[in-house]
N, C-alpha and C positions, 0 to 999 in steps of 0.2 A: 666551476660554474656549469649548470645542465641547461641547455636552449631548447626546449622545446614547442611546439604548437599548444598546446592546449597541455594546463596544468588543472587538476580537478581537486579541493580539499574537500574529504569525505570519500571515506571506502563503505560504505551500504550497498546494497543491489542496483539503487538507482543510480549513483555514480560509477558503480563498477562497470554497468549494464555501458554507460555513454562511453566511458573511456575503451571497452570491448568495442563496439562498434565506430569508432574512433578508428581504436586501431587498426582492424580490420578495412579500414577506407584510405588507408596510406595516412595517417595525420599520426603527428608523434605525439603521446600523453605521457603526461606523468601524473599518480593518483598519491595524495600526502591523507593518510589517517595515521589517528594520535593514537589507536587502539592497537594493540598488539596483533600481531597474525592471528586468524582464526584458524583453529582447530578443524580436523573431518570432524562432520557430525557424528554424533555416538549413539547408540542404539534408543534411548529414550528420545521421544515424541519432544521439540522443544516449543517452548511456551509464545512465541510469536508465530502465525502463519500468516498466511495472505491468499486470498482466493483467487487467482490467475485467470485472466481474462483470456477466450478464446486471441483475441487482437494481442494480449502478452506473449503467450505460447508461442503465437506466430515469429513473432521477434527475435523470440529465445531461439527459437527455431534458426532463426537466418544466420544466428551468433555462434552455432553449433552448443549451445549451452545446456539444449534440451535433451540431447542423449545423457551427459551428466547429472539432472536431474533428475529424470525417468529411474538412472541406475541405484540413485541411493533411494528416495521415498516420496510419492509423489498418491495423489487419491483427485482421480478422474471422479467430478459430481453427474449423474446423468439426470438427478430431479432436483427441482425447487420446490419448496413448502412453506409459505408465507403463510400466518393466519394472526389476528385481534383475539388475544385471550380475552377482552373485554365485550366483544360482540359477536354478533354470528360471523364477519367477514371473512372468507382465504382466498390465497389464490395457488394453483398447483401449475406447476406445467412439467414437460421433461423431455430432454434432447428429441426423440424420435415425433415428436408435433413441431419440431422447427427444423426440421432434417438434417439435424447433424450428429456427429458423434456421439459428444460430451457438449456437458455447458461450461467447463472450466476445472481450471485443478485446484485440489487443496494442497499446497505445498509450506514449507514451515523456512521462514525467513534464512536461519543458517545453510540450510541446503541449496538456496537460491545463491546465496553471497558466496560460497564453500565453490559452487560450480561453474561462476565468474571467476572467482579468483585461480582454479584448475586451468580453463581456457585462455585465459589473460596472461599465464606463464610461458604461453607459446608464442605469444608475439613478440617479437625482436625490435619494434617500435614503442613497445609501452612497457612501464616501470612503474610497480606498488610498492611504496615504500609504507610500511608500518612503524608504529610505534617513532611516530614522526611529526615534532609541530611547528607550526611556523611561526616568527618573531615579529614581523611585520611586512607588509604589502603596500606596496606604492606603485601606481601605475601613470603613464605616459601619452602620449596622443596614441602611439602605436603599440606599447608592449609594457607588461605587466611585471612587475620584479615582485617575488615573495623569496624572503631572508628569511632561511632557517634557525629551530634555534642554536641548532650542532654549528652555526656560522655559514652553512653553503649556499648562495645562490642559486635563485634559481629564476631564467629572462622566457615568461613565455607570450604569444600572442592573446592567448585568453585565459579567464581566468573564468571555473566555473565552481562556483558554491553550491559545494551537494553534502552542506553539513548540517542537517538537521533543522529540525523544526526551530530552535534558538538560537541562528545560525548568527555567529561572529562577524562573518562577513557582513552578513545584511546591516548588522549595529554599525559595521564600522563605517559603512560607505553609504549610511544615512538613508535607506531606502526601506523609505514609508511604508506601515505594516497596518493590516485592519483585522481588530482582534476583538474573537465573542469565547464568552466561555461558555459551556453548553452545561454546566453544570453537572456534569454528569462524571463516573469512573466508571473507567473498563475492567473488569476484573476478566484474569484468564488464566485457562487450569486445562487439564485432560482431564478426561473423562471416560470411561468405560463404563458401555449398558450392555442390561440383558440379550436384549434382540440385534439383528443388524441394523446397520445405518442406511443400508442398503443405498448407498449412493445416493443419498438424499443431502441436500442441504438444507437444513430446517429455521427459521426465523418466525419468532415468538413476540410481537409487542405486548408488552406487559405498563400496566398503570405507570411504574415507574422507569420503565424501558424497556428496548429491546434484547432479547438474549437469541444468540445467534450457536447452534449445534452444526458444528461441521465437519466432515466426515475427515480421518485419516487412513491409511492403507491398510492397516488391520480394521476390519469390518463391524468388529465391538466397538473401536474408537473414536472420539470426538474429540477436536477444540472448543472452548467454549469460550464465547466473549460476552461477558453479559453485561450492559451499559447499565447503569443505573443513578442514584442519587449518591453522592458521599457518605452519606447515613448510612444510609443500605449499603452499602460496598463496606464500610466498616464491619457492620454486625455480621455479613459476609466471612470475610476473611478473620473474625473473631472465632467462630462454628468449630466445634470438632468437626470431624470430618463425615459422623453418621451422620449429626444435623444440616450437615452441608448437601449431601448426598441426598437427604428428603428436600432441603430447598431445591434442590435441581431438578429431579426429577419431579417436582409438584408444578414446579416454571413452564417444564415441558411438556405439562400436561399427562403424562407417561408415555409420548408416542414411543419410547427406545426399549421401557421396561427400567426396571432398576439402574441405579448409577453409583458408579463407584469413582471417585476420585482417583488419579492417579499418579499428581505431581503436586509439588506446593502452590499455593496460587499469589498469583503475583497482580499489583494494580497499579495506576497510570490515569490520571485526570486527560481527559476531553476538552480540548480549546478549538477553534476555529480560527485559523490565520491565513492571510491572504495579503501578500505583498502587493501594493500599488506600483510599485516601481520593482520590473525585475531584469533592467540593464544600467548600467553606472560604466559609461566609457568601456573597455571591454572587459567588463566582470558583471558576469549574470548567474543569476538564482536559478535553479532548478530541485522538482521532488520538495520535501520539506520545508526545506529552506525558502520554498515560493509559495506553498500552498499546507493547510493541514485540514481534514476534513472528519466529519462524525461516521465511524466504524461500520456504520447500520448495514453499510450496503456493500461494505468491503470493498470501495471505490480507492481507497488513499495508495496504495503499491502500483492499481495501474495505469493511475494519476501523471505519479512520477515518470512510469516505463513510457508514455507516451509525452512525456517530455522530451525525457531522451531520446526518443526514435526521433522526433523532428528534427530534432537539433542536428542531431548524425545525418539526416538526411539534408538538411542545408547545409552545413558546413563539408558534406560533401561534394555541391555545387558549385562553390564560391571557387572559380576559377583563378579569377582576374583578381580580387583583393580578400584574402582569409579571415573570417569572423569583421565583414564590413560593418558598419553601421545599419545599412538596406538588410542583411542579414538576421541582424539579432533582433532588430525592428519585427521584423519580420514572425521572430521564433516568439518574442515578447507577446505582440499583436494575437497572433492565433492561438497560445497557450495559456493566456490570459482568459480568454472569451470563454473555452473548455472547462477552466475551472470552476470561473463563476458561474456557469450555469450548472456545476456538478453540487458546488456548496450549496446556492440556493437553492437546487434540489433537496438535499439531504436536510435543510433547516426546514421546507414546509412539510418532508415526511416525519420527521422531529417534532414537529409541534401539531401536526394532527393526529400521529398515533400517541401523545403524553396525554396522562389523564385521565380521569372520569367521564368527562363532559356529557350529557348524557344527546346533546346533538352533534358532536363528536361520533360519538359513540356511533349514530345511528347514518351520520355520513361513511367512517369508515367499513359498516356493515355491507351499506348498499352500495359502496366505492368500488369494494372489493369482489363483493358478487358478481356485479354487473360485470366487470373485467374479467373474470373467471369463469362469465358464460355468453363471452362475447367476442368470434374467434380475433375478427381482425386488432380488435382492439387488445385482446389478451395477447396476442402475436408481434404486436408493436412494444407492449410494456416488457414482456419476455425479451425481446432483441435490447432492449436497452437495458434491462437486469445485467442481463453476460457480457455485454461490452459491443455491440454487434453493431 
């Protein structure tokens, strides 16, 4: 039988991310995923990134996680490039008008999880266990039992579900889910163009969505995420690959030059979900399993990291009684509010850049102007782009 403080189901970045800073605060974790150990990353670009919020970085930073990621592949953005391929509107900005470095890194999902789970080997209070599932969960006034299925016990004070967007947990312990499909797939592939990306991160609304170019460490290369209709994501991922390669670069207007494809392309439906309830006696949601939001703005990785940072920092307070009720109220209460105004954000950027409309049209034209030549106001929407 293993007794630990805080058991976490789900090895992702954002569970690894809580259970790292966890252990690092004196609290003993144990992390159960069903997924085999991951591999070091390998030299190909891989197909998930996430755009790192200066406030991410910072975190990574305190976790020591951010020299490991730095060392395998990591692509500092210094501009943004938002523009309406349907109207005149953009908006540009770029670190040195908000006086900072960088506005954020493109880094690719495995290397984030890869450089958690390196630092997480060093703590002598926490244990990943892979290729690991659990049988069943029953929890107490005080403490949480989950039965392996190998048969071992395991008694901890909390119980945190960091399993995903279709998270077992949440089914199992009844906690109310509010769900929109946005109708849309993400399609995502590399990419390489003619010119540099020069540290740009470029985002395109297009009639049927937005396609987002983001830079990787080689200066040719791009992620590409392109939201679109199911339709369209079919005929997409039907294309050889020279017609793929004109659809893209036609998307982008040609700001990069030619585009060549680089890997297979892989696609993934758009939902919206938002748990109503994200505590049940001591078992709480976090990352996916709590929240999932629309791509546009590459908000959903530092969604979750700022779950986790709370969390670690209350539950490194709780002196008197470990994961109290006041506690998770607590983590509930203010991670909740964060969310909903990030989702109902991204639902009216969502439904005013879709479309034709032609008074649409000529809202987002004069929306985006005016913010593009309007410092203070271009200064506030930039600070909340990067996470600031």
């Amino acid at each position: 039988m293993k007794q630990v403080q805080v058991c976490i189901v789900g090895g992702g970045c954002v569970g690894l991310t809580l259970a790292l800073g966890l252990a690092k605060a004196d609290i003993s974790v144990v992390v159960l995923d069903a997924a085999p150990a991951q591999a070091p990353p390998s030299d190909d670009y891989g197909l998930r990134v996430s755009a790192l919020s200066i406030a991410s970085q910072t975190l990574l930073e305190q976790l020591n996680v951010w020299p490991h990621i730095i060392a395998e592949r990591a692509c500092a953005y210094t501009h943004m490039d938002v523009r309406d391929a349907d109207s005149f509107g953009k908006i540009a900005f770029n670190n040195e008008q908000l006086e900072l470095e960088h506005l954020g890194h493109i880094v690719e999902n495995d290397i984030i999880r890869f450089a958690l789970i390196k630092e997480l080997e060093q703590q002598s209070n926490a244990t990943v266990m892979f290729d690991t599932e659990y049988q069943q969960i029953h929890q107490s006034e005080s403490d949480v039992f989950i039965n392996l299925k190998t048969g071992e016990p395991i008694i901890a004070k909390l119980l945190v579900a960091a399993d995903g967007a279709n998270s077992a947990i949440r089914k199992q312990f009844n906690m109310a889910l509010s769900f929109k499909d946005y109708d849309h797939h993400a399609l995502v592939a590399t990419v390489k163009t003619k010119e540099s990306h020069e540290n740009t991160a470029r985002q395109v609304f297009l009639p049927t969505g937005p396609l987002a170019f983001l830079p990787l460490s080689d200066e040719h290369t791009h992620s590409i995420v392109w939201s679109t209709s199911p339709n369209h994501c079919d005929e997409l991922l039907a294309m050889d690959d020279t017609a793929f390669n004109k659809a893209v670069m036609a998307a982008i207007d040609g700001q990069c030059g030619l585009c060549e494809v680089q890997s297979k392309r892989a696609a993934f439906p758009l939902k919206m979900r938002y748990a109503q309830q994200w505590v049940n006696g001591k078992v709480v949601l976090m990352g996916d399993a709590a929240h999932t939001i629309h791509p546009l703005a590459g908000l959903g990785m530092n969604l979750g990291l700022k779950d986790a940072a709370y969390l670690i920092e209350l539950l490194s307070k709780d002196a008197k009684e470990f994961a109290s009720t006041r506690t998770l109220r607590d983590y509930e209460r203010t991670r909740k509010l964060d969310a909903q105004k990030h989702i109902a954000m991204m639902q009216g950027l969502k439904e005013l850049f879709e479309g034709a409309n032609p008074v649409k049209k000529l809202i987002r034209g004069v929306g985006l102007s005016l913010v593009d030549n309007l410092g203070p106001i271009k200064h506030l929407f930039a600070k909340e782009a990067i996470g600031k």
